[in-house]
C-alpha positions in Angstrom: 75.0 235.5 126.9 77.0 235.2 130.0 76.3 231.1 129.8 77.9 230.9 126.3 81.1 231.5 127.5 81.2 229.9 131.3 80.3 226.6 129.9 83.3 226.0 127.7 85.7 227.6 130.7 84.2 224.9 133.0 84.5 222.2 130.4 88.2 223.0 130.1 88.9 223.8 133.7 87.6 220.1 134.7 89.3 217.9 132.2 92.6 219.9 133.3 92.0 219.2 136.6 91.0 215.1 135.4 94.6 215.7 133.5 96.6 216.3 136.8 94.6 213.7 138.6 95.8 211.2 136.3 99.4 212.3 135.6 99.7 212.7 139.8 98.6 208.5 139.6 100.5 207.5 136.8 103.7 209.3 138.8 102.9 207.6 141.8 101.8 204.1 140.3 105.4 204.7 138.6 107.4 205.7 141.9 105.5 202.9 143.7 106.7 200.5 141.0 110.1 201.4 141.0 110.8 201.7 144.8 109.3 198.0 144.9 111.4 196.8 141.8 114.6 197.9 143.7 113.1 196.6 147.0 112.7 193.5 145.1 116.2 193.1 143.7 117.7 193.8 147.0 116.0 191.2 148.6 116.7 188.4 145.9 120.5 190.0 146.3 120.5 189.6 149.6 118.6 186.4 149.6 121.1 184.2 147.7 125.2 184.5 147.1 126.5 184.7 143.0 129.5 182.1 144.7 126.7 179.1 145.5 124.5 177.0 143.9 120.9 177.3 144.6 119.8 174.8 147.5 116.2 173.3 147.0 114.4 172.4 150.0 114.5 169.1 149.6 118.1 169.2 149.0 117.2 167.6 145.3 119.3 168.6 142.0 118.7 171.8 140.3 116.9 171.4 137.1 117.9 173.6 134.3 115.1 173.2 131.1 117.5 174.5 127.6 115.6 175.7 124.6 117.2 176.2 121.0 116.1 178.1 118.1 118.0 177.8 115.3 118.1 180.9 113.0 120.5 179.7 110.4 123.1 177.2 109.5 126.1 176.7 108.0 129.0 177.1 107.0 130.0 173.1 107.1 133.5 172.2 106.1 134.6 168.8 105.5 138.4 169.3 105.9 138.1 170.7 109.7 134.9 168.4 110.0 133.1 171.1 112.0 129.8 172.7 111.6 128.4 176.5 112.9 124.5 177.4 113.1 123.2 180.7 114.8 120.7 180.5 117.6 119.3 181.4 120.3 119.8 179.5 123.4 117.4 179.9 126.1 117.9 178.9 130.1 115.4 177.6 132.8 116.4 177.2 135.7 113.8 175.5 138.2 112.2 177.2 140.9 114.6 179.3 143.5 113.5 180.1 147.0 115.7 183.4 147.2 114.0 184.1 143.8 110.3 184.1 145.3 108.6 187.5 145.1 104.7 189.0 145.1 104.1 190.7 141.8 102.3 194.2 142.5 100.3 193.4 139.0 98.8 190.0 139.2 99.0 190.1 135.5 102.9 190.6 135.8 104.7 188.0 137.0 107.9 188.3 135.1 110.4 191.2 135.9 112.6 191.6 133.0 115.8 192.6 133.8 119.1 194.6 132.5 121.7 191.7 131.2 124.0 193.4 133.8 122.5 191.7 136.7 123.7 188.2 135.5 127.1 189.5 136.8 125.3 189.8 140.3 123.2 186.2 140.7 124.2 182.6 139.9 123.5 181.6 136.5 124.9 177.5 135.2 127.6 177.1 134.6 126.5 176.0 130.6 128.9 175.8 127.8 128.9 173.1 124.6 131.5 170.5 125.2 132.2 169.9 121.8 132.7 173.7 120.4 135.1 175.6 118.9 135.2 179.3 119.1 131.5 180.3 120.0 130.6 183.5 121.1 128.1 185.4 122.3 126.8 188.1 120.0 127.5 192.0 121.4 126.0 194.2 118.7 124.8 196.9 119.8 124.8 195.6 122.8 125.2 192.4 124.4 122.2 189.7 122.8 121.0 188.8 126.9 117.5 189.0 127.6 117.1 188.1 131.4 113.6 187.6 133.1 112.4 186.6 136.5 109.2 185.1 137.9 107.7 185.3 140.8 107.3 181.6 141.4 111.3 181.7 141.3 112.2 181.0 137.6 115.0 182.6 136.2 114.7 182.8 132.1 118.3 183.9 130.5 118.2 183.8 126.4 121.4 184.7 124.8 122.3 184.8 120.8 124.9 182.5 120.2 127.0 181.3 117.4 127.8 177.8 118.1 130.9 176.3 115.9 131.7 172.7 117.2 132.8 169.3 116.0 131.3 167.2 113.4 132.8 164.0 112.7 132.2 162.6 109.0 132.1 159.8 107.8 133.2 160.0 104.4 133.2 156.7 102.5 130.2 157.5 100.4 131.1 161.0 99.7 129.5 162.7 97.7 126.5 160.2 98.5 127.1 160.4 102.1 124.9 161.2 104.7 126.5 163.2 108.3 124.9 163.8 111.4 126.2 166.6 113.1 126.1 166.9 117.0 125.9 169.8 119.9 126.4 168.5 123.4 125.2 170.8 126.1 126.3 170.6 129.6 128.0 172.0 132.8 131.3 172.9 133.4 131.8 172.1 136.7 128.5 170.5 138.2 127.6 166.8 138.5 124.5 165.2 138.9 123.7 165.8 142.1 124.1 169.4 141.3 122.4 169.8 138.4 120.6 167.8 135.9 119.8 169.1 132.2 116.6 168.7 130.4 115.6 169.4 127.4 112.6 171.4 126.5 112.3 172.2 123.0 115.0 171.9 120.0 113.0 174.7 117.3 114.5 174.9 113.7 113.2 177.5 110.9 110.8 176.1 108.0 113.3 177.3 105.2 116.8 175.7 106.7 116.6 173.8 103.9 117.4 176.3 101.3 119.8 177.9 103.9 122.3 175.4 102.5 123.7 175.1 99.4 125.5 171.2 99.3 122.9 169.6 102.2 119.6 168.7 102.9 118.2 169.0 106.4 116.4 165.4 107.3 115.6 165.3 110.9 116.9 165.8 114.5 117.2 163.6 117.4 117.9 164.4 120.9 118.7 162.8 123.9 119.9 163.0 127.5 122.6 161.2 129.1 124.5 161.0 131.8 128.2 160.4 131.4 130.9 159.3 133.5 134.0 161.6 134.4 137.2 160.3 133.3 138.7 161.5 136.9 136.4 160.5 139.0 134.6 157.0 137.5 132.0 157.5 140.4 130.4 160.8 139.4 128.5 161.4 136.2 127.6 164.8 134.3 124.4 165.6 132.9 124.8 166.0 129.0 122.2 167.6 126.2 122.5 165.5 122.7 121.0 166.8 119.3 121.9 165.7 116.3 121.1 167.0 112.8 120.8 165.0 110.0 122.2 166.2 107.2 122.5 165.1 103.3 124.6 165.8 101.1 123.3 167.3 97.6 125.0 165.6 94.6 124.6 168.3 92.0 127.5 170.6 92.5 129.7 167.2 92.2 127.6 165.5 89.7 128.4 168.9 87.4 131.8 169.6 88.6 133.4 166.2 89.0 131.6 163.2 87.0 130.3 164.5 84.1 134.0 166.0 83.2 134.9 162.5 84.3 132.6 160.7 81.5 133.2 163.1 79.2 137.2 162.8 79.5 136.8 158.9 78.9 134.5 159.1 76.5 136.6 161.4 74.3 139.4 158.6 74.8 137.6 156.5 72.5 137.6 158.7 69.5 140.5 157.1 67.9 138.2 153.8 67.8 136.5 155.3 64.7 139.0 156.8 62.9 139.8 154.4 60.3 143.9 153.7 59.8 143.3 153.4 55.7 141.9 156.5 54.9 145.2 158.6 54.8 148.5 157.5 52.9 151.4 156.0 55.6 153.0 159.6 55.7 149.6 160.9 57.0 148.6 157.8 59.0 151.6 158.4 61.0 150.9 161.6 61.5 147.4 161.0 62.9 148.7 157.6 64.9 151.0 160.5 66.2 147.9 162.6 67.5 146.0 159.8 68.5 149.0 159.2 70.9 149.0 162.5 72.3 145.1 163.2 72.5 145.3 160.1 75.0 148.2 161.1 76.8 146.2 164.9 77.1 143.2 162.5 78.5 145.0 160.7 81.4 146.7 164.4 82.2 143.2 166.0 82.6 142.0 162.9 84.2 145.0 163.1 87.2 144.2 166.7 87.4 140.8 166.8 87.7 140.4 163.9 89.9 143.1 164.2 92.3 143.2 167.7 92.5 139.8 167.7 94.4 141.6 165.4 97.4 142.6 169.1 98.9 139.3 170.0 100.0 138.6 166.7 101.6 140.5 165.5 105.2 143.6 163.5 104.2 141.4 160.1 105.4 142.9 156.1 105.3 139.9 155.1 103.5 139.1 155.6 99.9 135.4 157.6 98.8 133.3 156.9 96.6 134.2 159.7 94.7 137.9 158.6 94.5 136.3 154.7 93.2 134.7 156.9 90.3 137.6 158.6 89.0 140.1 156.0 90.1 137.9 153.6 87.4 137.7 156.6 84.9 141.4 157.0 85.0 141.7 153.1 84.3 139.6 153.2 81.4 141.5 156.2 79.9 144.6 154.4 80.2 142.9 151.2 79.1 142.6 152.9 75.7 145.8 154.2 76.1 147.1 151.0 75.9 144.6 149.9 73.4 146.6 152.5 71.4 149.9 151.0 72.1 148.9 147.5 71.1 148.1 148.7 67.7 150.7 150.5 67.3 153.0 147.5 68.3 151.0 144.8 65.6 152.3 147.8 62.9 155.6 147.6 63.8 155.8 144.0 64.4 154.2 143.3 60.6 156.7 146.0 59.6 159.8 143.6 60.5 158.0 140.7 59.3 157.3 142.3 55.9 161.0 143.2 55.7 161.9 139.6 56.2 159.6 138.1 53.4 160.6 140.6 51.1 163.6 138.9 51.3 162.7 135.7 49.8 161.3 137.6 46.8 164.5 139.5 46.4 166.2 136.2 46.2 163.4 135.0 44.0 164.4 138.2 41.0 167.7 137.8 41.7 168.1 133.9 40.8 165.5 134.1 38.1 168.1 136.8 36.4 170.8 135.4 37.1 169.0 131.8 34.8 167.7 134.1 32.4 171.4 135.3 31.6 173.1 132.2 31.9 170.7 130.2 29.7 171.2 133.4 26.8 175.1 132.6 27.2 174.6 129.0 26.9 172.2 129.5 24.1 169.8 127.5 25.3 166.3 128.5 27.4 164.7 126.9 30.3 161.4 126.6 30.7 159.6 128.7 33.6 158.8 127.1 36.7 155.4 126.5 37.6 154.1 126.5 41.3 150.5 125.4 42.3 149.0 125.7 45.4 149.2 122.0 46.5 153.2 122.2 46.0 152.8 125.2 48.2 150.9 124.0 51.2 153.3 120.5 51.2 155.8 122.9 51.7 154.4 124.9 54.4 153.5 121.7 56.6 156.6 120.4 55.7 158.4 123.7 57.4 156.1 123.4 60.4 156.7 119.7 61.0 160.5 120.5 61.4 161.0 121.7 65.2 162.5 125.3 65.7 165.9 124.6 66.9 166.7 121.8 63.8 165.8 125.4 62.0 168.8 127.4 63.5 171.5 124.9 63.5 170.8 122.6 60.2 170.4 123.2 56.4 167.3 122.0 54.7 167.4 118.5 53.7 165.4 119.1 51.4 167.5 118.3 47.6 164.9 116.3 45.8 163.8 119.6 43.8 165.9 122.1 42.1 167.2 125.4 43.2 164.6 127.6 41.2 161.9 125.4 42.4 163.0 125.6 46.1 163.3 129.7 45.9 159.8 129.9 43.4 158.0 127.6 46.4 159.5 130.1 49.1 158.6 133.2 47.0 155.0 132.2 46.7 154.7 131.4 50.7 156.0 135.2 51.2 153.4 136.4 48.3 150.7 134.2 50.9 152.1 135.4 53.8 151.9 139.2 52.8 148.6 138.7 51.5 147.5 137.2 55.0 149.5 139.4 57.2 147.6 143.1 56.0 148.2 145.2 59.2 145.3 147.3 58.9 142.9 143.9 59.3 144.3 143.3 62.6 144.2 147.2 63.7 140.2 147.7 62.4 139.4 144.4 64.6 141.0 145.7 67.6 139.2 149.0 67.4 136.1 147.2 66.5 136.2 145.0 69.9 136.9 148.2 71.6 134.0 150.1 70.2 132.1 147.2 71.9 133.8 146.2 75.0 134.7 149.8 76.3 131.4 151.7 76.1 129.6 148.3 77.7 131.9 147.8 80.9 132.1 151.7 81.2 128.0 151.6 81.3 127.8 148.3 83.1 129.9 150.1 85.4 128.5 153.2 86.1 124.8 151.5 86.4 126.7 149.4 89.3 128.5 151.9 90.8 124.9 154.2 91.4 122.7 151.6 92.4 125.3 150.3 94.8 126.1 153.8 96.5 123.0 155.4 96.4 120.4 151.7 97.6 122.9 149.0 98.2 126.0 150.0 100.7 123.9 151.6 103.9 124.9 154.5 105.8 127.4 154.5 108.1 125.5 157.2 110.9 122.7 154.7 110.8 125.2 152.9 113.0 125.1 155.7 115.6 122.9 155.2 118.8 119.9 158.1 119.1 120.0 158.2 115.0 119.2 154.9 113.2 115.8 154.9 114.7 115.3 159.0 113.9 
């Protein structure tokens, strides 16, 4: 009986005792770890001054490895021709001597450290000689993660959001394609300092659909060395990588050309309306409206196309979005003017109808003024008969005589009577009225321009996108470190 309960008291009584064994080496293990930690940090504090550059020992340039990983990407405006991307840009520096330490786990070798101590060691002097306002992400606290090796690395990764120059070339816009460049390097140091390499540019798999007007291609990097302005003897070390970027048509393709074609197109509306279908009363009144429906279509058209010049950089050149509406706007006032040529023929027939109306007049007039004085002289002539022989002689015979013998002299003519003379000239004004019908010439002219407008704006349009988008070649492909990417 007495066994029942002393085995369960010695069960407990040795795994409490295992229990305090283990806490006791876990709290030494831990207070071993620590003193060494801050043994360690004094001696790389002591070991090396925040104020000086590393030394190697065989007196060679520091190398500094840079890693970036881009999270995201974007905004890119055209108008400041800068781009911004979030990353993180990692550090390497190669290996310190003050930085050398024995790890008291083999399987340790890296210390990480508070981002606090940066303030205390010497970190490069990095910064991206093209950016504008990049900062360093500080929520909730500052985005440093800082680790050291024991072969003498020193790791720093920091969040950045990196907003820097882009310069565009724009003369295929919307078509166009940009390549968009970050240039790392140091502030102060040359290259017998310190020399920049490049270890790994990382980008996410769905960038792509991060941005809503480009395309990601590809990136290129590089590493140069570049000469200092002040001092033509010394060069700095400098990181390249550019991103390749294409520009997605649709936003403009809905926005900008198909308003475009539909504004011209609507210009050539009038072409079908046909000019005899109303009396004159009404066919003024729609002339009247086709007027100002194409006056409404060059309006839109200036709006709409050179309204869009305020998001764009105030450049020399023209796009090729300013070709495309420039030639739209030409073929809306084209019909325009299509419009005023009709309108002109009217009025032009108009005075010429007035002035052959006149011969008739004449014509009445005379043949009254016979018909009364033969009934007071009791007598009757007989009516005078005009055939069309008599009335083509006449018609080359008024041709053959030049146009100034017309303003200053009479007609010569006396061989015929005065009824005869006036009964040939009526019957060239009854021709000539017959000949001149206004709405002949106006349903030709509308009848070219069913033809000729739709087939040059077509002809256009097929050479306009084969030339932009296979023919004319892209100006970054100039660009060293990108035609061959």
């Amino acid at each position: 009986m007495v066994s029942i309960f002393l085995i369960p008291l010695l069960t407990f009584v040795h795994g409490h005792h295992a229990l305090n064994v283990e806490r006791k080496y876990r709290s030494t293990y831990n207070t071993t770890l620590i003193r060494y930690t801050t043994k360690l940090l004094n001696t790389i504090l002591l070991n090396q001054d925040k104020m000086f550059r590393p030394q190697n020992p065989d007196n060679s340039p520091l190398q500094v490895e840079v890693d970036i990983s881009i999270r995201s990407m974007g905004p890119i405006s055209e108008q400041k021709m800068e781009f911004s991307l979030d990353c993180y840009f990692r550090q390497k520096n190669g290996s310190i001597v003050g930085f050398l330490f024995t790890p008291i786990n083999p399987s340790k070798t890296e210390i990480p450290l508070a981002s606090k101590m940066l303030k205390d060691i010497w970190v490069p002097d990095t910064y991206i000689r093209n950016g504008r306002q990049s900062y360093l992400h500080t929520l909730t606290v500052p985005n440093i993660l800082f680790r050291v090796r024991s072969d003498g690395q020193v790791h720093v990764s920091q969040r950045l959001t990196i907003r820097s120059r882009c310069p565009m070339f724009l003369r295929k816009f919307p078509m166009d394609i940009q390549a968009c460049p970050i240039e790392v390097g140091s502030l102060g140091y040359y290259t017998n300092d310190v020399i920049y390499k490049w270890k790994d540019v990382e980008m996410d798999a769905k960038m792509g659909n991060m941005l809503s007007q480009y395309k990601v291609l590809s990136l290129s990097k590089s590493e140069l060395n570049i000469s200092d302005l002040r001092f033509p003897e010394r060069e700095a070390s400098v990181l390249k990588v550019y991103f390749k970027l294409q520009r997605q048509q649709g936003y403009y393709v809905l926005q900008i050309y198909t308003p475009c074609s539909l504004l011209v197109v609507m210009s050539w509306v009038s072409f079908w309306i046909n000019k005899e279908a109303s009396p004159a009363r009404v066919a003024l009144g729609r002339l009247q409206f086709i007027g100002d429906h194409r006056i409404m279509t060059v309006l839109s058209m200036s709006t709409l196309g050179f309204g869009l010049r305020t998001d764009l950089p105030k450049v020399s050149h023209s796009t090729a979005l300013d070709i495309y509406i420039l030639s739209c706007f030409g073929f809306v006032f084209a019909a325009m003017v299509e419009y005023a040529v009709i309108n002109y023929a009217q009025i032009v027939y108009i005075r010429k109808q007035v002035e052959d109306l006149k011969g008739l007049e004449q014509n009445n007039a005379m043949g009254q003024m016979r018909m009364f004085t033969a009934g007071l002289m009791g007598a009757r002539r007989p009516t005078v008969q005009v055939d069309d022989q008599a009335v083509e002689a006449e018609e080359a015979r008024l041709k053959a005589i030049p146009w100034y013998k017309k303003l200053f002299q009479k007609d010569q003519n006396s061989n015929s009577s005065v009824f005869y003379r006036m009964a040939v000239k009526a019957a060239i004004a009854k021709k000539k009225l017959k000949m001149r019908d206004p709405a002949k010439v106006v349903n030709r002219i509308d009848n070219v321009s069913k033809i000729i407008f739709p087939s040059l704006y077509i002809l256009f349009n097929v050479v306009y996108w084969i030339a932009f988008l296979y023919w004319i070649p892209d100006e970054i492909d100039q660009l060293p470190f990108i035609s061959g990417s």
